[in-house]
C-alpha positions in Angstrom: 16.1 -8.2 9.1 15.4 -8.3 5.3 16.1 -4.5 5.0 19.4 -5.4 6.3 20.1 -8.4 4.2 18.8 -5.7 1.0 21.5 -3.1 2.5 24.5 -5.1 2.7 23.7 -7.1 -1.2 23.4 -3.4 -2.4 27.1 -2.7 -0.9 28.5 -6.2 -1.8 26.8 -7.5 -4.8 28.3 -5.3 -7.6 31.6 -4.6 -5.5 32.2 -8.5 -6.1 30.6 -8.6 -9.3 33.1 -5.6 -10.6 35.9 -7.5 -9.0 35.2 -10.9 -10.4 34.7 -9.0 -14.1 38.3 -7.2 -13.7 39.9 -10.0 -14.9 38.1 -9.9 -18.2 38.5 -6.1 -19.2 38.7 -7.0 -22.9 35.1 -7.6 -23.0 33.1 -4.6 -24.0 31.6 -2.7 -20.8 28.7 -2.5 -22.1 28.3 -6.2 -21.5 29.0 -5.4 -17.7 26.9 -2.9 -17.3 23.8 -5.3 -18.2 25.6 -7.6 -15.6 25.5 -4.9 -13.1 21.8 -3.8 -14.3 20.8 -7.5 -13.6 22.6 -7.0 -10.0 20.7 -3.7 -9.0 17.6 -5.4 -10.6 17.9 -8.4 -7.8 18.3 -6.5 -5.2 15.8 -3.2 -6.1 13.4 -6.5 -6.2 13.2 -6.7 -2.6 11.1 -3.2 -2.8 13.3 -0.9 -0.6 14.1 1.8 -2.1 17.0 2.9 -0.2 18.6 -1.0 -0.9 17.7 -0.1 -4.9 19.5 3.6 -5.1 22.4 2.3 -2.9 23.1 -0.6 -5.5 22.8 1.8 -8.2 25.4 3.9 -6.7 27.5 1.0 -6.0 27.3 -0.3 -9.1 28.1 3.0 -10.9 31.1 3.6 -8.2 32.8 0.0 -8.5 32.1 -0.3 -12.5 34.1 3.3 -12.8 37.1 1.7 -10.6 37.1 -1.7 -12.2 36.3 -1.2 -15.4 37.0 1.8 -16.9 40.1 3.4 -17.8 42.4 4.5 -15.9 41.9 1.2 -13.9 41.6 1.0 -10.0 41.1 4.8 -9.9 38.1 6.8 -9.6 38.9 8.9 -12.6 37.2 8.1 -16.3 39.1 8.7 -19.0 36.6 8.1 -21.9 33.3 9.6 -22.9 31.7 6.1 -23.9 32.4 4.9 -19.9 31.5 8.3 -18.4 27.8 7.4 -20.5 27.8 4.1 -19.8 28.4 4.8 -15.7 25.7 7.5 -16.2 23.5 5.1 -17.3 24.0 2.9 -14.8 23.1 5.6 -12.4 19.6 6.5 -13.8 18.5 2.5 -15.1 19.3 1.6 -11.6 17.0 4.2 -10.1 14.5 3.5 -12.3 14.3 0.1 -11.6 14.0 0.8 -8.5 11.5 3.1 -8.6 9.5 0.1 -10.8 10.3 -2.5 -7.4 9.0 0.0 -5.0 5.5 0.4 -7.3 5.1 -3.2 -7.8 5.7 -4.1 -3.9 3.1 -1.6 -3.1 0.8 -2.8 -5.9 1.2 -6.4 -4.9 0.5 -5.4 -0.7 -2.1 -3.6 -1.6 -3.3 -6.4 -3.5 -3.2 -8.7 -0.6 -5.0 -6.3 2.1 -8.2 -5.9 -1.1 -7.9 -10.0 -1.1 -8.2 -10.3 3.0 -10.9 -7.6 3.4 -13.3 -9.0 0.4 -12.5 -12.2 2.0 -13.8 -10.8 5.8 -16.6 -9.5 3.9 -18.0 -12.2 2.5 -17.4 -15.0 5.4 -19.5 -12.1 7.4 -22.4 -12.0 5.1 -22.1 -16.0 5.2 -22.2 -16.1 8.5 -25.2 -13.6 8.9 -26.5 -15.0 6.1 -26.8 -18.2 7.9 -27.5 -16.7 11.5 -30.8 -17.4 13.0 -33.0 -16.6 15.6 -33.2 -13.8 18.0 -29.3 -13.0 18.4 -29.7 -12.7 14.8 -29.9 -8.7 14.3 -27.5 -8.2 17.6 -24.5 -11.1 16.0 -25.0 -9.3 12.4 -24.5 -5.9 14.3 -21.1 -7.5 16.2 -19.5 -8.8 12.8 -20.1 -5.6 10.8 -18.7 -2.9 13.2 -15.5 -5.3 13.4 -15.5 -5.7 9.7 -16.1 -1.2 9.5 -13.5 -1.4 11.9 -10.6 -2.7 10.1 -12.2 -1.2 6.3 -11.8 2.1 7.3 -8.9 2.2 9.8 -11.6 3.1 13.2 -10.3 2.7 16.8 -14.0 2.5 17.7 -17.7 1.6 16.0 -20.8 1.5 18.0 -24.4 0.8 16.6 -27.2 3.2 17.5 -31.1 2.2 16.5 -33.2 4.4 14.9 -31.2 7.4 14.9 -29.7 10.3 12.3 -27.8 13.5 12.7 -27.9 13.6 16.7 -24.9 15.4 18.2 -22.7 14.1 14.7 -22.4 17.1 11.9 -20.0 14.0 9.9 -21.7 11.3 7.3 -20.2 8.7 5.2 -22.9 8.6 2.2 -24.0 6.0 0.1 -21.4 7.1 -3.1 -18.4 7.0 -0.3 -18.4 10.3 0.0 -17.5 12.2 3.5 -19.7 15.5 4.5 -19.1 17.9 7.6 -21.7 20.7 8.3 -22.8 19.6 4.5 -19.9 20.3 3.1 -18.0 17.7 1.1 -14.6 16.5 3.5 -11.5 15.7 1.1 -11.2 12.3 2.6 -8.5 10.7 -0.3 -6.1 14.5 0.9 -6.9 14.6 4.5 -8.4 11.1 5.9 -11.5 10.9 7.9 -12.0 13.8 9.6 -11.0 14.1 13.5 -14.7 13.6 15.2 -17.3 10.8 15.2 -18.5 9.7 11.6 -22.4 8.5 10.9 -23.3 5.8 8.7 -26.7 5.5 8.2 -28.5 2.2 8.2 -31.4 1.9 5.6 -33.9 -0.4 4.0 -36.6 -0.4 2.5 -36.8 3.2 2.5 -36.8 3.6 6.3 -34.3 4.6 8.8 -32.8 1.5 10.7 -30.3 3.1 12.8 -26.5 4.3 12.1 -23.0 2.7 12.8 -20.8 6.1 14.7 -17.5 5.5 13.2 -14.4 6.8 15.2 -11.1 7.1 12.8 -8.2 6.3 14.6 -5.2 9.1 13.8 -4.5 9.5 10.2 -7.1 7.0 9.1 -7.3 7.2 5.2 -9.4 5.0 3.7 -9.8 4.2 -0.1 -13.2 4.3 -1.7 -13.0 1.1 -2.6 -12.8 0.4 1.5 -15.9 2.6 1.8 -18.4 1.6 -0.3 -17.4 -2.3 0.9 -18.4 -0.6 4.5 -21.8 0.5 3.2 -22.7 -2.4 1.7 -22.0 -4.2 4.8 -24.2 -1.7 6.7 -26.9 -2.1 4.1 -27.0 -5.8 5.0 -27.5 -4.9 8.3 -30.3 -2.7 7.4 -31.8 -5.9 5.6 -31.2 -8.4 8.7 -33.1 -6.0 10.9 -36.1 -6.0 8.9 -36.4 -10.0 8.8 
């Protein structure tokens, strides 16, 4: 619905803004070409880029029939407005560009915010577990949190195993190897087969998380060293 909303602004909004300024053609252009600037700005805000580029292009379009010589034509007469409808043209798409960046920035943002925040109310809460369920409730609450770190469409816990039937291992610097050679995970994502995450402490093998990526799953390093730290508590709780 807000795509929509974005589309129809980027056809509208400088269409009525040129109209409104036709009246007032005395006034230099380049003073409505900041107008229209401040119009593809407002709209290349909502961060979709198609909604940015089309108000550019509307803007340029309606500012060369409104405002320039010959008027209510699609013809320029002068140098000084071809220019100034060029630069329309190429401000607009670079703001644009700047809204798309800053959108993504600011989502991407949020998701870092909501997975620290899942990461610590699960070491709280194993932090504060107790008991026998202790190591089995620690174990639940980590494989959801690996699940949505790393993008998986499965995690299951294994005790006191390493290497058995998996040739895939996340390492401790969030690094991916198959057959002991180093995956590109940032190019091609997790690779397409079960992924081991070993489960240490004090210098001994605890067991391993198997991580299964769903399709396409990319994770950032960022998401998977905040995975191995959370399987390095585990490896703590198991030991207690």
């Amino acid at each position: 619905m807000r795509d929509r909303v974005a589309l129809a602004a980027a056809v509208l909004a400088p269409l009525l803004v040129t109209a409104g300024l036709a009246p007032f053609r005395d006034f230099s252009n380049t003073h409505a070409a900041l107008v229209l600037v401040a119009v593809v700005v407002a709209v290349a805000a909502n961060g979709y880029r198609v909604a940015g580029y089309l108000a550019a292009v509307s803007g340029a379009v309606w500012f060369d029939f409104f405002l320039t010589s010959p008027y209510l034509s699609f013809d320029i007469a002068g140098r000084s407005d071809l220019e100034t409808t060029g630069l329309l043209l190429v401000i607009g798409a670079t703001v644009t560009e700047l809204a798309v960046w800053g959108r993504r920035q600011a989502v991407a943002a949020q998701r870092w915010a909501g997975y620290v925040s899942g990461v610590h109310a699960t070491a709280g809460a194993m932090a504060a577990a107790a008991g026998p369920a202790q190591p089995s409730e620690a174990i639940r609450q980590v494989s959801e949190q690996l699940i949505r770190l790393l993008d998986l469409s499965a995690c299951h816990f294994q005790h006191g195993k390493a290497g058995i039937g998996v040739s895939a291992r996340l390492r401790h610097d969030g690094s991916v190897v198959v057959d002991k050679a180093e995956w590109p995970v940032d190019a091609r994502g997790l690779p397409p087969q079960d992924v081991e995450l070993l489960v240490e402490s004090g210098g001994y093998l605890r067991g391993r998380f198997l991580l299964t990526p769903a399709e396409g799953a990319r994770p950032a390093l960022e998401n998977r060293l905040l995975a191995i730290a959370l399987a390095d508590q585990v490896g703590t709780v198991l030991v207690s």
